[in-house]
N, C-alpha and C positions, 0 to 999 in steps of 0.2 A: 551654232545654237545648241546644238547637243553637248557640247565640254559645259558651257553655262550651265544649264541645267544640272548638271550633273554637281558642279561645284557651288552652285544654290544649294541643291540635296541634301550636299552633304553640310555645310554650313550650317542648316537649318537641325541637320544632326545632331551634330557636336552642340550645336545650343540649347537644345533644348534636354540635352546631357549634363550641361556644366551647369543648368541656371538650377540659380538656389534662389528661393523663396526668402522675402525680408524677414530679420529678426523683429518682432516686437513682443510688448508684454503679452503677459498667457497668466490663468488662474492660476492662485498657490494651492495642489493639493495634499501636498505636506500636511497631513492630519497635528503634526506638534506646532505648526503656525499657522494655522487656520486661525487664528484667534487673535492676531498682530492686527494694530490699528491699520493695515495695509492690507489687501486681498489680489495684490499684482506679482509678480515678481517676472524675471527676466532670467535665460540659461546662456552663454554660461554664465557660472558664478566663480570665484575668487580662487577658486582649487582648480578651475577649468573644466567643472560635471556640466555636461551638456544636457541631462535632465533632470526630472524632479527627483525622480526615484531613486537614481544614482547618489545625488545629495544627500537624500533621506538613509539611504544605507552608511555613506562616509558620517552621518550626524549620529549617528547609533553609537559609539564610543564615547559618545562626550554625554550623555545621557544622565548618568548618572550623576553628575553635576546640577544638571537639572531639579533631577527626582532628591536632592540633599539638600538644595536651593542654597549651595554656598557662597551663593551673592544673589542678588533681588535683578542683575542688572543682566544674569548669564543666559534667561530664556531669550530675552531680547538680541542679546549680541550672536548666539548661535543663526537663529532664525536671519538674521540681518547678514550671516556671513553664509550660509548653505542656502538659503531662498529670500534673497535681497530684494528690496523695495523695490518696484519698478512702473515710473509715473510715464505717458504716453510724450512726444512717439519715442525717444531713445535716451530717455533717463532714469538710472540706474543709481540705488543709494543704498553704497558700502558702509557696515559699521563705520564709526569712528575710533582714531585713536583712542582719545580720551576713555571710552566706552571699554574699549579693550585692555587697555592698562589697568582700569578697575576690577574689570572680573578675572584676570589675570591672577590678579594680586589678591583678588579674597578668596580664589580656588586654590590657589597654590600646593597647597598641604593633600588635598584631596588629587589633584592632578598626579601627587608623586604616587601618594597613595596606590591608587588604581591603575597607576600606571599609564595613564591617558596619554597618547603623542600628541605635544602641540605640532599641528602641520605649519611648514616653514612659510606657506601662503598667511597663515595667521598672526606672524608675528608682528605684535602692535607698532612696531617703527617703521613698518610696510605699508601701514595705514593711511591714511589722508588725516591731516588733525583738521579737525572740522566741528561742528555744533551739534550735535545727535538731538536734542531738546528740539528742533526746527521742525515742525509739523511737516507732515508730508499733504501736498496739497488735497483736499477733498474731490475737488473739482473734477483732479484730473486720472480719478481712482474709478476703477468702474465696478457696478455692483453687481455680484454674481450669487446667482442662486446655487447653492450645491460647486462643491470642488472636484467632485470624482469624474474623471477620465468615462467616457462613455464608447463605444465601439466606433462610434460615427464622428471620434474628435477628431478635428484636422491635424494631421502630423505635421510637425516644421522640418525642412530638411537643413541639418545642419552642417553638410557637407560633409568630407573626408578627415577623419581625427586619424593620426598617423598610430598606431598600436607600439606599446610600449617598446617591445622586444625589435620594433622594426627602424626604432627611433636612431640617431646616429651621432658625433659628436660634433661641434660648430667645425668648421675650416675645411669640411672636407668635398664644400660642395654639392652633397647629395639631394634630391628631389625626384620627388616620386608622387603621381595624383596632384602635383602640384603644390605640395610640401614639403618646404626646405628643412634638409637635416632626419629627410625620411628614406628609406632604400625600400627596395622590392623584396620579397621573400624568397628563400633559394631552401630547398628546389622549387621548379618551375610552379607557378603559382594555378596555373590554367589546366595542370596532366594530373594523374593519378603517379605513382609511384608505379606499376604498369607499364603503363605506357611510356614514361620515361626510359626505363630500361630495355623497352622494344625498342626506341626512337632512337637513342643511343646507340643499340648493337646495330640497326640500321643505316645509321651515319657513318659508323666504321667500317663497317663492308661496302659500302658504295664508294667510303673515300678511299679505300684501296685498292680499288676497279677501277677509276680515273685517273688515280695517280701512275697505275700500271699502264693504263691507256697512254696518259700524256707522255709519259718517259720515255714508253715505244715508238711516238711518232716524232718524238725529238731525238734519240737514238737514230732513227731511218734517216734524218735529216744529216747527220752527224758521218753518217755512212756513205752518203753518198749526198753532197751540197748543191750540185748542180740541178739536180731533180726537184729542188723547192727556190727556181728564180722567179721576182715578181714578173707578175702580179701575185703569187703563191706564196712568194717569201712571208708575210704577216702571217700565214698561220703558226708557222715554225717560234714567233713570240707568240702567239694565243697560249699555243698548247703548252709554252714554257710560264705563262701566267698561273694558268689553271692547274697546272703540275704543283704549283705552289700552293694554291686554292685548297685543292686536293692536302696538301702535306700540311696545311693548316688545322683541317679538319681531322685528318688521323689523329694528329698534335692531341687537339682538344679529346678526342675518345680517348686518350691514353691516360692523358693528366684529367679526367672527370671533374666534380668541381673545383676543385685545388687552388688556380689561378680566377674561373668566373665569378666564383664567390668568396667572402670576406669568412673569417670562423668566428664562432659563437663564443662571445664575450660572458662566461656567466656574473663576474666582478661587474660589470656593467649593466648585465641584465638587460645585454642585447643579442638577439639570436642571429643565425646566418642568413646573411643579407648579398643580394648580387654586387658587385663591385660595380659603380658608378665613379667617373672621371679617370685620372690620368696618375692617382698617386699611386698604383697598384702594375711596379717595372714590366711583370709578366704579364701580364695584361693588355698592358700599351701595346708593347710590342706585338703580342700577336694582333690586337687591332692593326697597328699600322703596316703589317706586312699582308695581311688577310683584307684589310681594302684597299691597301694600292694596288693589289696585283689583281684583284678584282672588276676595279675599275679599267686596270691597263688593259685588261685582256676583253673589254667590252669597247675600249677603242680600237685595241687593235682588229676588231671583226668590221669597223668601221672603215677603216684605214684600207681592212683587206676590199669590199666595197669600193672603195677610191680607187685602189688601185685595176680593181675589174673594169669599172667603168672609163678608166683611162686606156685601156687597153682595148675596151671595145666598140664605147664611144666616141672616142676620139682617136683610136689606131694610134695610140703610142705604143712602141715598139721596149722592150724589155729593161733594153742600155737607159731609154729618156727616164723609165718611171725607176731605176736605180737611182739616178743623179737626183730624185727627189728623197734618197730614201733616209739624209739628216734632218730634213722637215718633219717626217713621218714620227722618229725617232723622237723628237723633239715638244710632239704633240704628244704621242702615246705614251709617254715617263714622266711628261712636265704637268698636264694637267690633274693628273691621278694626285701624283707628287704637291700639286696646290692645295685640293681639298684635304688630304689627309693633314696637312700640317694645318690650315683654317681648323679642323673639325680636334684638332690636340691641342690648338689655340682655346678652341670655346669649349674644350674640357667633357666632349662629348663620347667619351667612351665609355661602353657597356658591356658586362659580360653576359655570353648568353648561357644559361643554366641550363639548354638543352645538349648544347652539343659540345659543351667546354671551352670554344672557345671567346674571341672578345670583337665585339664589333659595332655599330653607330644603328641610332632606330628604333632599337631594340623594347624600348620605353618612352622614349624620346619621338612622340607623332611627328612633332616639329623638322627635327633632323631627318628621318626617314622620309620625310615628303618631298626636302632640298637639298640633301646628300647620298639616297639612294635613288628613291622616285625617280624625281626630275630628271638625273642624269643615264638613267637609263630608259627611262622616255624618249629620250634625245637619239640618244645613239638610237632606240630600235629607229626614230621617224627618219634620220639621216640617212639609217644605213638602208632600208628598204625605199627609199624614193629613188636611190643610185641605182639598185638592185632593178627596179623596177624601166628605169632609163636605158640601164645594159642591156636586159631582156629584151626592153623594144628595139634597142639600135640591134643587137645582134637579129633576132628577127628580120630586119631590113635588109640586113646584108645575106642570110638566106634567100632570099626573095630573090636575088641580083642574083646571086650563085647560084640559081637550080639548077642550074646543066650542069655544074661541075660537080660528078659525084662526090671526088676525092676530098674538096677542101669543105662541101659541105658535111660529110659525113664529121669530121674534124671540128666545124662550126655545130652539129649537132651532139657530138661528144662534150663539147664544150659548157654548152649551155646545159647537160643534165648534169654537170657537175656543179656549176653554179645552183642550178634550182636545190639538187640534192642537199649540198653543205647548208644553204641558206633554209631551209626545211627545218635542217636536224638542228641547227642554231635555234632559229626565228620560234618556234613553236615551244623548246621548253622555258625560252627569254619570254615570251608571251602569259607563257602560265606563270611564271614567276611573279612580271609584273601584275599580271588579275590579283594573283596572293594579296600582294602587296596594297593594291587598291583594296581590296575586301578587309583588310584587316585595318587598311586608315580610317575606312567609314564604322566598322562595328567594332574598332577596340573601343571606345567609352561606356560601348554599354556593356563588353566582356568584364572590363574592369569595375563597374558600377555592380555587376549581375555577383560579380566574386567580393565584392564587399558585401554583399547584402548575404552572401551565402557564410561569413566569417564573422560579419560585425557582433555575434553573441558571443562568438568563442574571444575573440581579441576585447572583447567589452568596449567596444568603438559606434558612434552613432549609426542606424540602420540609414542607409538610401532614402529618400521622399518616397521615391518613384521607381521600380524597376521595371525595366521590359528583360525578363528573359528571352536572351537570344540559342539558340544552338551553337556551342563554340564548337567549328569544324576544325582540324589541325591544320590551319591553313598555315600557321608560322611553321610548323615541320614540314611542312608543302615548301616552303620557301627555300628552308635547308636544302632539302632533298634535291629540289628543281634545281637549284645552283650547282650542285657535284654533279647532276647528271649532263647537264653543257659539257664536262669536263669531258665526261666519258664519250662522247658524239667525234671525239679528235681522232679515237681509235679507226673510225672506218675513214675522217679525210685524211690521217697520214699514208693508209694503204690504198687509195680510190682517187687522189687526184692529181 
């Protein structure tokens, strides 16, 4: 009853985040068509200006046109192409060709003149040929006193206009807020400059405290084999997972944004943008090696779980849970191995502009909820219900054994190393996943709160609605929480 609720919650969230308000007609307050046999009009218009104002500043270059009156026919076609007729509930009436070929042709001289750009939106073969003489209906025109915007007028939300510099080129995939052909901004769009560079030097010293950890207790392993047989053996791949984990991240601190993000096209007059999908070789790669081994080393803490629980549930002896250990194998390398190639399939790599390197989620809610969430949901419920079965069968077997010191002292040894390792795991896997949950539910309104804080600077429509939230660092929580699993391997290579 409580997961339901929770995933209503958040349902009701994201909805009430993404809903946009219907477009319809709205007064002309365009002070140079206030005077147009029509007093409706509709945004956008033919250039894609989502407001009046925006219109009326793009209509200011053609002015003079006007104020020369080098055709009879140029106030009407302007007004008709920057604040277009607009009859209830969704029709919308563009100059015509006709219309436009005329004034076209008696501005001409005057156009070169002053230099006026025709915009490429205006050129009359773009047009619809149609009958301009066609009364616009009365009826269905409504009559409004006064055009001026007043404090109390309803704003429309027009949702997310992708900002020029963020725009990108067809084929390559990209989508961002939900706009195809749009990328994210690099650097990290939610930090200060600051705090980037705190976050960063942080990332790199931690990943080279884990990776020193993990090389240590695979070293130890290395030195002496017989001291890590199952049920123990799994940790010996964790700690060679997360060594990798770990060397990922150094990776990313060294190369900074290099590989996570795309460089600033000024010929294109588009800025740097995080790299989205798979066409970016450095990139992949470090994704595909940074979640598989991610993934493997969260099965294989599963696997370690199985293999306790067979040992002490079921008193299989060392040799039995060896003979199982091509199944083991089999799971911990194939299933990692499945998602990453699904997730290079659906073209779902990202870089992350925090820590340089490149990984799935990242932007993508969708992906983070069924290629990171989910499957580390899984593993924690799996591996603590085993956890939790060992405990109790071991327990029982205490119970039988109290007279004997010796094997219980051994059976009590036993079990604080299970509790210990699963501690130092379960607890930073736990924060991670909270992260993770915390940022699925309040990324729409981070992302909503950050366009309404930019939308003047990028000249992109403001938000309907905002709720400012407090953006905690919980995505550098997430980084952080992950290297430090790694670092936990130091004390079970020398303690168990």
């Amino acid at each position: 009853m409580g997961m339901f609720v929770f995933f209503v919650t958040c349902s009701l969230i994201l909805t009430l985040i993404q809903g946009h308000s219907l477009f319809t007609c709205e007064p002309i307050t365009v002070p140079r068509c206030t005077g147009m046999t029509y007093n409706m009009t509709f945004s956008p218009n033919l250039m894609g200006h989502y407001d009046q104002d925006i219109a009326a500043a793009y209509m200011e270059p053609f002015l003079p046109l006007v104020n020369l009156q080098c055709s009879p026919d140029v106030h009407t076609f302007l007004c008709k192409a920057f604040v277009p007729a607009c009859v209830e509930p969704f029709h919308v009436i563009h100059p015509c060709r006709s219309l436009c070929e005329r004034v076209h042709s008696d501005c001409k001289q005057l156009i070169v003149t002053f230099g006026i750009v025709w915009l490429e939106e205006l050129e009359c073969g773009r047009l619809q040929d149609c009958d301009e003489t066609a009364p616009i209906t009365p009826a269905l025109t409504t009559k409004v006193h006064g055009t001026q915007k007043t404090p109390g007028h309803a704003r429309r939300d027009y949702g997310f206009w992708c900002p020029r510099h963020l725009q990108t080129s067809n084929g390559q995939g990209y989508k961002f807020f939900g706009i195809d052909q749009c990328a994210p901004p690099c650097p990290n769009m939610y930090f200060t400059d600051y705090e980037l560079d705190v976050a960063k030097s942080f990332i790199g010293i931690v990943s080279i405290f884990c990776l020193c950890a993990t090389l240590f207790t695979f070293l130890t392993f290395l030195i002496d084999v017989k001291r890590f047989r199952y049920p123990e053996r799994p940790i010996i791949y964790y700690s060679v997972c997360y060594s990798i984990v770990s060397l990922m991240y150094f990776i990313g601190f060294l190369l900074g944004n290099r590989t996570a993000c795309n460089k600033e096209d000024e010929k294109l007059q588009i800025g740097e943008t995080v790299v989205l999908g798979s066409q970016n070789k450095a990139c992949t790669v470090l994704f595909m090696v940074l979640y598989f081994f991610t993934m493997a080393g969260t099965v294989w803490w599963v696997i370690l779980t199985i293999t306790w629980f067979l040992a002490a549930g079921r008193k299989w002896s060392c040799e039995a849970i060896e003979q199982k250990a091509m199944w083991f194998h089999a799971v911990a390398w194939g299933m990692p191995g499945f998602l990453t190639i699904m997730l290079l399939a659906m073209n779902k790599v990202e870089g992350d502009n925090i820590s340089g390197v490149c990984f799935v989620g990242l932007y993508d809610l969708d992906a983070s909820q069924y290629f990171v969430l989910l499957p580390l949901c899984l593993c924690v419920f799996i591996g603590l219900s085993l956890l939790l079965a060992c405990i109790i069968s071991l327990n029982h077997v205490r119970q039988v054994i109290q007279h004997d010191g010796r094997n219980q002292e051994k059976l009590k040894k036993f079990m604080i190393r299970i509790g210990v390792f699963s501690g130092l795991y379960l607890v930073p896997l736990v924060t991670l996943l909270g992260c993770y949950v915390y940022e699925l539910v309040y990324r729409r309104i981070w992302e909503t709160t950050w366009v309404f804080d930019h939308c003047d600077q990028y000249h992109i429509p403001c938000p309907y609605q905002v709720k400012i939230k407090l953006l905690i660092n919980s995505y550098l929580n997430t980084t952080i929480t992950e290297l430090i699993l790694t670092g936990m391997l130091y004390y079970v290579g020398n303690h168990i």
